[in-house]
C-alpha positions as CSV (number, residue, x, y, z in Angstrom):
1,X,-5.1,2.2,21.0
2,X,-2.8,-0.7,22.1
3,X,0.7,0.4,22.6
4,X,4.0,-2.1,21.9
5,X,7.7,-1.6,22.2
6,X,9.4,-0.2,19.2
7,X,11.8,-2.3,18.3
8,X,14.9,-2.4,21.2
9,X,14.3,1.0,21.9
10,X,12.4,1.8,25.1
11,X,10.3,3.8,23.0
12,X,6.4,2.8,23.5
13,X,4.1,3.6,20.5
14,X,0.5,2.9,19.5
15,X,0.6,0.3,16.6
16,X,-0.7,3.0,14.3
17,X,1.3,6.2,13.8
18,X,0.2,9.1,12.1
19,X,2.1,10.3,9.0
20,X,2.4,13.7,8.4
21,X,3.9,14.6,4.8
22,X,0.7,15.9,3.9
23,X,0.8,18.8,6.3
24,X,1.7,21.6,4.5
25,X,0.5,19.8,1.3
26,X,-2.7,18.5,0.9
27,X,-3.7,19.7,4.4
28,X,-3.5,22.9,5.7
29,X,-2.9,23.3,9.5
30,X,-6.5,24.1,10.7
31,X,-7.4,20.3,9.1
32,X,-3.7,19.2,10.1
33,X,-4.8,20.5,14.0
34,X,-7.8,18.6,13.2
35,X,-6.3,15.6,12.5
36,X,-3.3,15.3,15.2
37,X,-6.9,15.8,17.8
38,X,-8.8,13.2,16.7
39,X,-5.4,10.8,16.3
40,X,-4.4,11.5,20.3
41,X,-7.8,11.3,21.3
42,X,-8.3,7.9,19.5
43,X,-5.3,7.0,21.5
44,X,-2.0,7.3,19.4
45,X,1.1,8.7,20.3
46,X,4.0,7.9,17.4
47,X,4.4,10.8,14.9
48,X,6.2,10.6,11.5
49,X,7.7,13.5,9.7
50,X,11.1,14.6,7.8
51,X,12.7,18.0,7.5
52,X,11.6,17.9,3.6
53,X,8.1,17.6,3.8
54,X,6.8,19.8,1.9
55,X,9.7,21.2,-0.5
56,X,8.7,19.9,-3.4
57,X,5.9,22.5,-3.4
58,X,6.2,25.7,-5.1
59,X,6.9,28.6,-2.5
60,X,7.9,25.8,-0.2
61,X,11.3,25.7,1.7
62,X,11.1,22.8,3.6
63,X,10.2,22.2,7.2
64,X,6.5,22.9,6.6
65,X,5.0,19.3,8.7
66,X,7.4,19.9,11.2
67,X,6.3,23.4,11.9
68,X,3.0,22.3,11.7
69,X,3.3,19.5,14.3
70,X,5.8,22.4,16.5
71,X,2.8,24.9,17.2
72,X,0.4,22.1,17.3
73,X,2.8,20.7,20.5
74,X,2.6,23.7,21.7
75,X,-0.9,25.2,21.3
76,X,-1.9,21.7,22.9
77,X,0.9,21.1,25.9
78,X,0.7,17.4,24.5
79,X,5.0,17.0,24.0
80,X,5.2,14.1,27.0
81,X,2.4,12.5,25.3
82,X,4.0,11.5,22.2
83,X,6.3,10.0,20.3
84,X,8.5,12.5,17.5
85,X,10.0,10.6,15.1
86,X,11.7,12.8,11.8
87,X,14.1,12.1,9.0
88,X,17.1,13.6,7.6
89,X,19.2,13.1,4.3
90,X,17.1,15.8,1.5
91,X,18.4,19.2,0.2
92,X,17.8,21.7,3.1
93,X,19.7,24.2,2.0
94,X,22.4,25.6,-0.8
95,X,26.2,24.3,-0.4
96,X,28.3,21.3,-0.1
97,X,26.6,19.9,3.2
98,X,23.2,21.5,2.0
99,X,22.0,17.2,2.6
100,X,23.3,14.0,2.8
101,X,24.0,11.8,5.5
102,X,27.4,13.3,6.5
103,X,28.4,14.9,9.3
104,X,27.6,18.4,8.9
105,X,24.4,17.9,7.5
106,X,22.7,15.4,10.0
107,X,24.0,18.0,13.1
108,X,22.7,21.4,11.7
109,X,19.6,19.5,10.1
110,X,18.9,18.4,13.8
111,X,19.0,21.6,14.9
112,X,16.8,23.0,12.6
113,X,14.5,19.7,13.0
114,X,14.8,20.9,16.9
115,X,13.1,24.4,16.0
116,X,10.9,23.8,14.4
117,X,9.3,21.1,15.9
118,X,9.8,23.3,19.5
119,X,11.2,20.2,21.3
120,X,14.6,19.5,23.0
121,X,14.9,16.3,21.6
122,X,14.3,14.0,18.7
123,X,12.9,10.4,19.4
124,X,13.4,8.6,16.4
125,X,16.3,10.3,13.8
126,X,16.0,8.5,10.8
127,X,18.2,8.2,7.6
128,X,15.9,9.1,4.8
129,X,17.4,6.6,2.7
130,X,20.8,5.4,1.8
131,X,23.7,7.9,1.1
132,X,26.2,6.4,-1.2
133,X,28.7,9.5,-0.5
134,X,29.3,9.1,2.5
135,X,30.7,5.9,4.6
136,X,28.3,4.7,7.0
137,X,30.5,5.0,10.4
138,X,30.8,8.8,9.3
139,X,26.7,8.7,9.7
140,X,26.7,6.3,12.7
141,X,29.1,8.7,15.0
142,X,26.9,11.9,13.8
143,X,24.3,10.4,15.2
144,X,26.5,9.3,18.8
145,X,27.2,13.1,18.6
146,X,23.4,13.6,19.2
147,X,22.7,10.8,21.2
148,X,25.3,12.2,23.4
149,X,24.4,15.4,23.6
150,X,21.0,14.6,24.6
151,X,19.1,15.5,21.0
152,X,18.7,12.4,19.9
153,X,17.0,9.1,21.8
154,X,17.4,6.3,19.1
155,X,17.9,6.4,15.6
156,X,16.3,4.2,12.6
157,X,16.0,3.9,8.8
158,X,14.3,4.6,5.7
159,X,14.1,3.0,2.7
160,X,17.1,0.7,3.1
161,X,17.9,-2.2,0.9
162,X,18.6,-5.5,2.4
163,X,22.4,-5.1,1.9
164,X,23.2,-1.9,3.5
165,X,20.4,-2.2,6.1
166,X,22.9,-5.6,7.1
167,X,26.4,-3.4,6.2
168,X,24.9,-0.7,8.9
169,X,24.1,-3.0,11.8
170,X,27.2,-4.5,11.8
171,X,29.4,-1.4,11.7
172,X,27.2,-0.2,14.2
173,X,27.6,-3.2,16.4
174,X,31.6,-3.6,15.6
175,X,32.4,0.2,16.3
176,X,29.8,0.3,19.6
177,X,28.0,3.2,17.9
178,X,24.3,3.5,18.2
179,X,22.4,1.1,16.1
180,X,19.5,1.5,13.7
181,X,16.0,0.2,16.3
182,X,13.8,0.6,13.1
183,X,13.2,0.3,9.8
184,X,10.5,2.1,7.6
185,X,9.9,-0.1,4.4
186,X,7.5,0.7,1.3
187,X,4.9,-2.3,1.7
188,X,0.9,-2.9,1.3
189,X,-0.6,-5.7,-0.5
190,X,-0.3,-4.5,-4.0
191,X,3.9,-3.7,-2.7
192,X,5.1,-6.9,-1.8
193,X,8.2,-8.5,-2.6
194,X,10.6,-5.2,-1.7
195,X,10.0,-5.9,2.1
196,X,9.3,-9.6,2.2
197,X,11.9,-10.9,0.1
198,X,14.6,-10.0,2.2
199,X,14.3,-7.3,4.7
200,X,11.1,-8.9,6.5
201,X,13.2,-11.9,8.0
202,X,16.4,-9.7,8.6
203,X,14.4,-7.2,10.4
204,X,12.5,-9.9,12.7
205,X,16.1,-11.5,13.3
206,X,17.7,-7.9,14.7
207,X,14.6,-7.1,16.7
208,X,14.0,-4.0,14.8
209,X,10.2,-2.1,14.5
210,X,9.0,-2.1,11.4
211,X,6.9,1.0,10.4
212,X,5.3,0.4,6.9
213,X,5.0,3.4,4.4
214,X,1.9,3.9,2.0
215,X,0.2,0.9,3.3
216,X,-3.1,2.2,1.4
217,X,-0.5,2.2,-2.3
218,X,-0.8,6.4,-2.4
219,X,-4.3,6.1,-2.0
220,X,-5.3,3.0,-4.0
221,X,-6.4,0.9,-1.4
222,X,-8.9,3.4,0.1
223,X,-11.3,2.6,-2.1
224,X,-11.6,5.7,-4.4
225,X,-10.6,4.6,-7.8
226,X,-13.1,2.7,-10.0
227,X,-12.3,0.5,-13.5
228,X,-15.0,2.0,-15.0
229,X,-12.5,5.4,-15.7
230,X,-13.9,7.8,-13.0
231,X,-10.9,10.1,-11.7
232,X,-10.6,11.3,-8.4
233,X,-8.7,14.5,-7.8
234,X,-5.7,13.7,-5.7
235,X,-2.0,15.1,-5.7
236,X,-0.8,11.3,-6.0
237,X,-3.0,10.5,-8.7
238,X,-0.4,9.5,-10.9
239,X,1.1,6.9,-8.6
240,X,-2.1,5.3,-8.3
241,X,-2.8,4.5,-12.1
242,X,0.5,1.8,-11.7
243,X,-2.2,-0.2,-10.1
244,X,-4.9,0.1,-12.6
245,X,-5.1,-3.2,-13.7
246,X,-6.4,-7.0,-13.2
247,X,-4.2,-8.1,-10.5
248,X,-4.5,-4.7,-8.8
249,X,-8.4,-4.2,-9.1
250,X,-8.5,-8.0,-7.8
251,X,-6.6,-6.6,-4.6
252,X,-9.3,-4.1,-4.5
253,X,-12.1,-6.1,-4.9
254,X,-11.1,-8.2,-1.8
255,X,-10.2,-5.5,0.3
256,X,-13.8,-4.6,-0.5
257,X,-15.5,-7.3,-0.4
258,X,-14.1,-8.4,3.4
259,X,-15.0,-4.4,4.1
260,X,-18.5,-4.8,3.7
261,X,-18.3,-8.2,5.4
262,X,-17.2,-6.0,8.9
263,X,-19.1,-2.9,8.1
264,X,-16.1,-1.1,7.7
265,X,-13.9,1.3,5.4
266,X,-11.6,-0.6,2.9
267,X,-8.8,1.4,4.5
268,X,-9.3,-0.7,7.6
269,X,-8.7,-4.0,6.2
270,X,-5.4,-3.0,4.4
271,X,-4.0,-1.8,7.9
272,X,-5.6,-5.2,9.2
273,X,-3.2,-7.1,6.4
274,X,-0.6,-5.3,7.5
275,X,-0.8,-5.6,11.2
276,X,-1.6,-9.4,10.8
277,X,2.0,-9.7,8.8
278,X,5.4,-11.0,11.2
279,X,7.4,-8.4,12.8
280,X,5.1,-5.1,11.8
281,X,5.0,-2.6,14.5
282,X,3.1,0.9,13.8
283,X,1.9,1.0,9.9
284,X,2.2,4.9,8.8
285,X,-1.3,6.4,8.0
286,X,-2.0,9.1,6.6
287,X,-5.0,11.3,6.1
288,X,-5.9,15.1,4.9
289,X,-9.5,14.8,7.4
290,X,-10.3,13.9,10.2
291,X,-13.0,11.8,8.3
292,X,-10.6,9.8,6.4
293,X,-8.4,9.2,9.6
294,X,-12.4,7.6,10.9
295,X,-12.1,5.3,8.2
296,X,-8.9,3.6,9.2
297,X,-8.6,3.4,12.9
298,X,-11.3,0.4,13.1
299,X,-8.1,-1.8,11.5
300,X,-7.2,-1.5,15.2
301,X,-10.0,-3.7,16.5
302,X,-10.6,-5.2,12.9
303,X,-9.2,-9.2,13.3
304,X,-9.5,-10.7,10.2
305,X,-10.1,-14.5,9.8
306,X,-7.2,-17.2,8.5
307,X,-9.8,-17.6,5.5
308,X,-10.2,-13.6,4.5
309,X,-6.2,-13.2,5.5
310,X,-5.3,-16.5,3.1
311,X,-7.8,-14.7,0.3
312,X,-6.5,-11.6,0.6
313,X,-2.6,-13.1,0.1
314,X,-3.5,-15.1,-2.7
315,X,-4.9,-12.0,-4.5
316,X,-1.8,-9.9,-4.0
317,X,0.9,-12.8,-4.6
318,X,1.3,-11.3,-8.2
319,X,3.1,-8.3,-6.0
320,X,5.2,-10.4,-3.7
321,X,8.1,-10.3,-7.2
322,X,11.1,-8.6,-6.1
323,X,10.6,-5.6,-7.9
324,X,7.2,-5.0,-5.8
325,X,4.8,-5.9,-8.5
């Protein structure tokens, strides 16, 4: 698996990484060990998680995929071999600082990050997503605090709009504190116009990786759903239906039809899209087996034609509008 510079950082990472919020979730650990194996031996080494995954579950606290990926670091001695990036910002705990992006929070949610992922430092910190309540430079110099202190090696974003992914940068750069070195965006090919619009030149113009989230739309793009009404049993089943219609099966049927054309999984050719757009650096996958992880590493080795890459972007164009449709 081909491995390219993550942004400025000095960070090197295979130009897949493996998303983990299913750990916990979807997957328990024996498939979660599983899947982390076949990953590493395929050649990657960039892991995403956040300290949330998986509260929203009932009997969940929080802190379930980092665990997961913490005794899997250890049972397998693999730490130097890869790259830990987490995020920070959701409710942790009860109280006043119980999340956020101030001060308090980010340290003692580093910690915790710390433990239970059985590591001495973070690679990649990242800001969930914006925090209106609480001033950026406030953030910025909790973050210095860990850099400083050695927990921290570089620090990025989540799900940052245009205007504060700018307002960030610049504080960074006019207060010397340590500046965001990546940006994780919602985008695939039925998700279009949130990244493109705006943040896709910004983010080539800064130098920062770009690490796409849900690049297969929740499980869309793999393939699974028919129009003819057949339901698949998923946990993100209602997400998918947003897609259920003429534009989005046309997506479909092209991701298909340039599948069979390379003998491979339609999984494969969404991550091809993606890795053939400007600026993209690791697209997050995600997969509950180590079956359905089979069926999208070939995007590494998959390089689609200008023809099937010009058919597959004038299919999705009706999801290039601002709002992502």
């Amino acid at each position: 698996m081909r491995a390219v510079r993550l942004g400025n950082s000095e960070l090197t990472v295979s130009r897949l990484c493996l998303g983990t919020m299913q750990f916990g979730w979807t997957a328990e650990e024996v498939a979660s060990f599983a899947v982390l194996d076949a990953y590493v031996a395929a050649g990657g080494n960039f892991l995403d998680t956040a300290d949330v995954y998986t509260r929203w579950i009932a009997g969940n606290r929080g802190g379930e995929s980092e665990t997961s990926i913490g005794r899997w670091l250890k049972a397998r001695g693999k730490r130097a071999e890869v790259v830990v990036a987490t995020k920070v910002k959701g409710r942790m705990w009860d109280g006043p600082d119980g999340e956020g992006l101030g001060r308090d929070h980010i340290v003692r949610a580093a910690e915790e990050s710390l433990r239970r992922l059985q590591i001495e430092t973070i690679d990649l910190y990242q800001c969930h997503s914006f925090d209106e309540h609480v001033p950026i430079e406030e953030t910025l110099r909790a973050f210095e605090e860990l850099v400083t202190a050695g927990k921290v090696r570089y620090i990025g974003a989540s799900n940052y709009t245009p205007r504060r992914l700018r307002e960030a940068l610049r504080v960074a750069a006019g207060e010397g504190l340590p500046a965001f070195v990546s940006l994780q965006p919602h985008y695939n090919l039925v998700h279009r116009g949130e990244y493109e619009a705006e943040l896709q030149p910004l983010c080539i113009e800064q130098g920062l990786g770009v690490m796409p989230y849900s690049p297969l739309a929740a499980g869309f793009l793999s393939g699974k759903y028919e129009r003819t009404g057949s339901r698949v049993r998923s946990a993100r089943a209602r997400r998918v239906e947003q897609y259920f219609t003429d534009d989005g099966w046309a997506v479909l049927d092209a991701a298909r039809e340039t599948a069979r054309a390379h003998e491979v999984a339609p999984p494969a050719v969404a991550l091809a899209w993606l890795l053939a757009q400007p600026g993209i650096t690791a697209p997050i996958l995600g997969a509950n087996s180590v079956e359905q992880l089979r069926d999208q590493l070939p995007a590494l080795s998959l390089a689609l034609s200008e023809s099937e890459l010009a058919r597959l972007d004038e299919v999705s164009a009706p999801f290039r509008g601002a709002s992502g449709r």
